[in-house]
Backbone bond lengths (Angstrom), bond angles and torsions (degrees), N, CA, C in turn:
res aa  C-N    CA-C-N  psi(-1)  N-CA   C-N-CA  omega(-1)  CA-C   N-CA-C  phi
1 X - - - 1.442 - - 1.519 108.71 -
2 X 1.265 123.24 128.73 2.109 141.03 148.51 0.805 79.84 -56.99
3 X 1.873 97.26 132.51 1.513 105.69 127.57 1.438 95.74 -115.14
4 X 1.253 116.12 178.75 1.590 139.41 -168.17 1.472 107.36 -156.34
5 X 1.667 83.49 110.17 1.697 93.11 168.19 1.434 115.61 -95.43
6 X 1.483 119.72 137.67 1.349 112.63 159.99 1.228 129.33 -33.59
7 X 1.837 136.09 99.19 1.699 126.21 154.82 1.294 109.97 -76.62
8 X 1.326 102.92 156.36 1.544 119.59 172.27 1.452 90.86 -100.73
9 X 1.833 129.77 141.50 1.180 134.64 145.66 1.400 109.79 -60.94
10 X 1.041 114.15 140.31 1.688 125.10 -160.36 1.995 78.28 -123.11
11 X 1.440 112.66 -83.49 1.738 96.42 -175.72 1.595 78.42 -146.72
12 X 1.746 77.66 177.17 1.571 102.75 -161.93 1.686 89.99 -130.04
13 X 1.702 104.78 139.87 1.447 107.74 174.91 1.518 103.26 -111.34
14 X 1.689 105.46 175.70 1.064 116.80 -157.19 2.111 104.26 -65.16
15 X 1.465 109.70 -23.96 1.441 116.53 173.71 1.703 108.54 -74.63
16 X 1.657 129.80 4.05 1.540 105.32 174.61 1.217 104.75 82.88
17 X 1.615 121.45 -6.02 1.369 114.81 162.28 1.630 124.39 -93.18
18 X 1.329 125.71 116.55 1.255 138.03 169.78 1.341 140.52 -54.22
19 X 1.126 148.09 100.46 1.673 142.25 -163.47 1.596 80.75 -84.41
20 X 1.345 122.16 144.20 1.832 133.79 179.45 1.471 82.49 -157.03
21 X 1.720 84.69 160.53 1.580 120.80 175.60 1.574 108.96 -126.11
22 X 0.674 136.23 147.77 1.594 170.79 -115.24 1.545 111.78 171.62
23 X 1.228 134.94 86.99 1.379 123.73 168.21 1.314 122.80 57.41
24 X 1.224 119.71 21.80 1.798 116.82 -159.48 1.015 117.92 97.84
25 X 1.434 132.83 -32.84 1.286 125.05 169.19 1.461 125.50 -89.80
26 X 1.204 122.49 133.27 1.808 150.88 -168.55 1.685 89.92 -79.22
27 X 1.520 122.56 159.65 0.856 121.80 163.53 2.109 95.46 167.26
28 X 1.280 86.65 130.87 1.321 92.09 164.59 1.813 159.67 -97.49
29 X 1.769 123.60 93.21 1.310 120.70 -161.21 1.540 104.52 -99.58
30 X 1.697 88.54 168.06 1.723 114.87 167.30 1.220 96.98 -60.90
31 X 1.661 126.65 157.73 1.208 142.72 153.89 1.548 105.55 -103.62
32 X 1.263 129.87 1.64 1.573 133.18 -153.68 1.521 95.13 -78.21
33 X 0.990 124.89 -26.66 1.534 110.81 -161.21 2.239 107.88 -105.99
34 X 1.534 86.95 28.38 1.663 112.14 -178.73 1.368 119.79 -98.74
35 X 1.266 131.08 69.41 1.185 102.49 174.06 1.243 153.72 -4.94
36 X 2.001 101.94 -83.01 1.559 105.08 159.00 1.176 129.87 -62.50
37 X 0.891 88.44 -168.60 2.016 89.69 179.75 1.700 109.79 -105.11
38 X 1.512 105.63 128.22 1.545 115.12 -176.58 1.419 94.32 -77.63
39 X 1.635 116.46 157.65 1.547 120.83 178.53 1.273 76.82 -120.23
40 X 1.746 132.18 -179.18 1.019 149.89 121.49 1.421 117.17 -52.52
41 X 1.644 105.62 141.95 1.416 112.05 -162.41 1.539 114.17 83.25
42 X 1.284 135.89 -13.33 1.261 136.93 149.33 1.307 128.15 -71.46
43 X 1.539 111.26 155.41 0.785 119.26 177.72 1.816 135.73 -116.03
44 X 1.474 100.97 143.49 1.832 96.10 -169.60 1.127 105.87 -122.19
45 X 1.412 110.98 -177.17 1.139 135.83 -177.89 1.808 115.73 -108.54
46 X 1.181 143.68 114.26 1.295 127.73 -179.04 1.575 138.79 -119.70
47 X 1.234 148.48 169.37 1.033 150.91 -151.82 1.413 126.76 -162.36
48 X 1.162 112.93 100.24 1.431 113.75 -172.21 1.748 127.37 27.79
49 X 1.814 108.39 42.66 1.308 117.73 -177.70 1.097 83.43 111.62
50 X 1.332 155.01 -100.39 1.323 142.42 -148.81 1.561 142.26 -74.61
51 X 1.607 108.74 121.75 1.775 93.03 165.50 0.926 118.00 -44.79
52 X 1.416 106.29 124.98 2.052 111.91 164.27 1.087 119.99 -80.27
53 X 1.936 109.87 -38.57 1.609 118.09 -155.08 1.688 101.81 -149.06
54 X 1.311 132.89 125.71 1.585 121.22 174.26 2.034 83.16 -78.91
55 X 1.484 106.83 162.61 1.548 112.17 162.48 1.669 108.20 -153.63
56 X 1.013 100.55 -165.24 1.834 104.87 -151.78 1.380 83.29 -91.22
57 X 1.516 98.99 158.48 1.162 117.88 -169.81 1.308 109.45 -86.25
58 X 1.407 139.31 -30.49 1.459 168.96 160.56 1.337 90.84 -25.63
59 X 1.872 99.78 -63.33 2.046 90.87 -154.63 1.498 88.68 -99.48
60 X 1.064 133.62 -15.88 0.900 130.43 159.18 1.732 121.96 -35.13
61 X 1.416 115.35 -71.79 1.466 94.49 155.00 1.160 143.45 -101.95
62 X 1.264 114.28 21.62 1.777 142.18 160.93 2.147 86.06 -66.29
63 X 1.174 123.86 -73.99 1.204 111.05 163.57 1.878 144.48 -12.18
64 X 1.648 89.43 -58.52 1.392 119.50 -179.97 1.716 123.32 -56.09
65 X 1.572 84.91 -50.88 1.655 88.43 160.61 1.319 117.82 -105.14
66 X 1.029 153.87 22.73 1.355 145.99 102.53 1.753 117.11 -34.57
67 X 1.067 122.99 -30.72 1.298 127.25 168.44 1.657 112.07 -70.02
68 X 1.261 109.43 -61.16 0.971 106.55 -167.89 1.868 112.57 -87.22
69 X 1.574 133.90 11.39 0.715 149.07 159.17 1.420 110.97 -54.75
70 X 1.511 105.38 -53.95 1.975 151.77 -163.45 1.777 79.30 -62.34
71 X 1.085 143.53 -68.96 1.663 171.64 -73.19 1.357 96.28 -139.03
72 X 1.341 105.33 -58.35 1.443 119.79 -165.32 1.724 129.09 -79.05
73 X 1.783 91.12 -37.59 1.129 122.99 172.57 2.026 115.60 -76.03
74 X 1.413 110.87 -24.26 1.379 133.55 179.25 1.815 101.37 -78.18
75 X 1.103 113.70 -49.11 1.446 127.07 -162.14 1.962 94.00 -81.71
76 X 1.474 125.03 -33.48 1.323 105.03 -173.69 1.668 102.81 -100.82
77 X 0.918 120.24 -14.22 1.603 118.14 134.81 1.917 79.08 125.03
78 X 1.788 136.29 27.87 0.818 133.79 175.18 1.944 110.93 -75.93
79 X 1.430 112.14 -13.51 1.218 111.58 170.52 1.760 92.31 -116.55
80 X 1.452 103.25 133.74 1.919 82.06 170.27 1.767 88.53 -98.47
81 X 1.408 125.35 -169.10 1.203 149.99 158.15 1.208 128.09 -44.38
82 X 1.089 109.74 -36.41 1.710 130.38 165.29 2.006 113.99 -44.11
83 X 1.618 70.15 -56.02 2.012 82.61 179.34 1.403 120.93 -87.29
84 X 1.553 120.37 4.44 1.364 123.37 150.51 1.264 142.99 -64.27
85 X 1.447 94.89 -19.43 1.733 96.41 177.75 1.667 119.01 -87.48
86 X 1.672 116.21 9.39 1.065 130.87 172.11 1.837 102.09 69.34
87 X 1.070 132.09 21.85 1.812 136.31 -178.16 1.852 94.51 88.36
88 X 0.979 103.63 6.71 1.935 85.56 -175.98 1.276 104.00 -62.33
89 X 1.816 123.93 -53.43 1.509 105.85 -165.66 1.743 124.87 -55.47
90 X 1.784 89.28 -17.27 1.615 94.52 172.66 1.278 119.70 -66.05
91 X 1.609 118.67 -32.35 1.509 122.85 177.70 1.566 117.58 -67.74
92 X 1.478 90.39 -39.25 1.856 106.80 -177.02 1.871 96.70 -67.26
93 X 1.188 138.36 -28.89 1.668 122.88 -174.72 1.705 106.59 -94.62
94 X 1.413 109.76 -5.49 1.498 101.00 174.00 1.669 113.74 -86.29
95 X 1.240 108.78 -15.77 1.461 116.33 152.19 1.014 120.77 -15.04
């Protein structure tokens, strides 16, 4: 399973490549595989180096803190590890 965190386009260079943020982290993708046109201050979706999808800014960070809710709740030990795998490892031992 992807997951995909919301980036913010931070700037765009003259090659269509994007500097985005992710949670604090910087990192730089293609926009080539975008139809519309990304602005700065938007937000995408990404994939191993590339935007896949621009998306609304709304769920975009309606998303963000749901992430970092996920983050917060992991770190004070209110979810342990067990309850991350959503019951899959239970499906994977009835195998």
């Amino acid at each position: 399973m992807c997951l995909s965190i919301p980036s913010k386009v931070l700037e765009i260079d003259e090659n269509n490549v994007a500097l985005v943020e992710t949670l604090g982290v910087t990192r730089r993708v293609s926009l080539d595989l975008i139809s519309d046109p990304v602005k700065v201050g938007e937000y995408v979706l990404i994939h191993v180096g590339y935007a896949m999808e621009k998306i609304d800014t709304k769920f975009a960070l309606e998303s963000l803190e749901i992430y970092k809710k996920i983050a917060d709740d992991m770190a004070s030990g209110e979810i342990d590890e067990d309850e991350g795998d959503m019951g899959l490892s239970a499906m994977s031992e009835k195998r």
